[in-house]
Each structure stands twice: as structure tokens, then as C-alpha cells.
C-alpha positions in Angstrom: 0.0 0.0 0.0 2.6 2.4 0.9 4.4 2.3 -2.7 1.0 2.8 -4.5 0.8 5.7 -2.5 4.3 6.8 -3.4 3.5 5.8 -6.8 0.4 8.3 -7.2 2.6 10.7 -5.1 5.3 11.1 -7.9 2.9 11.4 -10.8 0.9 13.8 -8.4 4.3 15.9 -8.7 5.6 15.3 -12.1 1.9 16.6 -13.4 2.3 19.5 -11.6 6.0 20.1 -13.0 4.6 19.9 -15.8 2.3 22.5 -15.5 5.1 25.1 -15.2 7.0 23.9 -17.8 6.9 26.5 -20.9 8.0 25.0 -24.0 8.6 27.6 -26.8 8.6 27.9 -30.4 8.8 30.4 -33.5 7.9 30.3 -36.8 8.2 32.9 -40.0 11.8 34.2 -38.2 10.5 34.5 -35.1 7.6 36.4 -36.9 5.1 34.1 -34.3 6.1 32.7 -31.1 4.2 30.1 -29.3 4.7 29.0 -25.4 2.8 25.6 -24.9 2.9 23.9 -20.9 3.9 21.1 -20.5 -0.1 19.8 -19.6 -0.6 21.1 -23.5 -2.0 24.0 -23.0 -1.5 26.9 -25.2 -0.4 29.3 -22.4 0.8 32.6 -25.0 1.0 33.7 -28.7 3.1 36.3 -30.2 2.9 37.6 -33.5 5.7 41.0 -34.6 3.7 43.1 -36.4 7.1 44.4 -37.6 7.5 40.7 -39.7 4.0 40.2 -40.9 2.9 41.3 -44.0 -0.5 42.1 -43.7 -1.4 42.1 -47.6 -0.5 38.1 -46.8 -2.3 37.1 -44.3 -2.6 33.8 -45.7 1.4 33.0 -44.8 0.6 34.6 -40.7 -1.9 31.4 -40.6 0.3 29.5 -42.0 3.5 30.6 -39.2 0.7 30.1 -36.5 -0.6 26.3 -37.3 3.4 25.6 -37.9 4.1 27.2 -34.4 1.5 25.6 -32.4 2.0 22.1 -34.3 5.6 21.8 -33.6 5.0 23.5 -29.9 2.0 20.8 -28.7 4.8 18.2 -30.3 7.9 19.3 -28.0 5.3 19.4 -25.0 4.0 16.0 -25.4 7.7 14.9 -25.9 8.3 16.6 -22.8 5.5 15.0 -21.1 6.8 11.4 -22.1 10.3 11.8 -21.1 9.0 13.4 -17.7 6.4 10.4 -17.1 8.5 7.9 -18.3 10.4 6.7 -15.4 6.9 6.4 -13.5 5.1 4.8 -16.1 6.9 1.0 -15.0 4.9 1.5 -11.8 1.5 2.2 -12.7 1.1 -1.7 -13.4 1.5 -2.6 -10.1 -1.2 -0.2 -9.1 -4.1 -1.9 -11.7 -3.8 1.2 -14.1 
């Protein structure tokens, strides 16, 4: 009983490491920058006005589904590494 609780403890914690964990990625040279958690939320976009060209606004959507793609895709890698090492345990609970 007392390593299932141990068990549930650690995930309890590396969840909520997760959730402050900012992973962060640009597209269009640094045109669009997107910060994902490590939970996958989408936690803050930026967009230079500076780099956009508004008369192509087509190419801004294109930066922002590249930007948000590839950020959810470092934060679920993130996520895996982080929950790996627990992940062995979770059959001895009856998960």
C-alpha cells in the first residue's frame, strides 16, 4: 500500500511540473512565437507586427498552425520523457 501511495505521489508531482514547464517555439523568423505547458495548453502567442505582411495574411496562418503544431509536439515529448520513469509503476497499481 505504501508504494502505491508513493507511486500516485510522484505522478501527483511530475503533473504538476509539468504544469510550469513552458516550451517555446517560433515560426516565420520569429515572426510568431508560441509558449505551450507542459499539460498542452496553449499558455501565450506572439505575433511581430514588424515581420508580418498584412497584404498576406494567408502565410501569418500558415507561421501560427506551424508554431502551435511543432510547440503541442515538444510538449507531449516533454511530457513522455517526464512520465516515463513512472510509467513502470503504474502496473502494479491496476492502471
Amino acid at each position: 500500500m505504501f508504494d502505491q501511495a508513493k507511486m500516485v505521489m510522484q505522478l501527483k508531482k511530475a503533473q504538476k511540473e509539468l504544469a510550469n514547464e513552458i516550451v517555446e517555439v517560433s515560426a516565420g523568423d520569429d515572426a510568431v512565437i508560441v509558449q505551450v505547458n507542459g499539460e498542452l495548453k496553449l499558455k501565450k502567442v506572439t505575433i511581430d507586427a514588424s515581420r508580418v505582411d498584412v497584404d498576406d495574411i494567408h502565410e501569418l496562418e500558415q507561421w501560427i498552425e506551424v508554431a502551435v503544431r511543432d510547440a503541442l509536439q515538444r510538449a507531449q515529448e516533454l511530457a513522455a520523457e517526464k512520465m516515463k520513469p513512472l510509467m513502470g509503476g503504474l502496473g502494479k497499481l491496476g492502471l
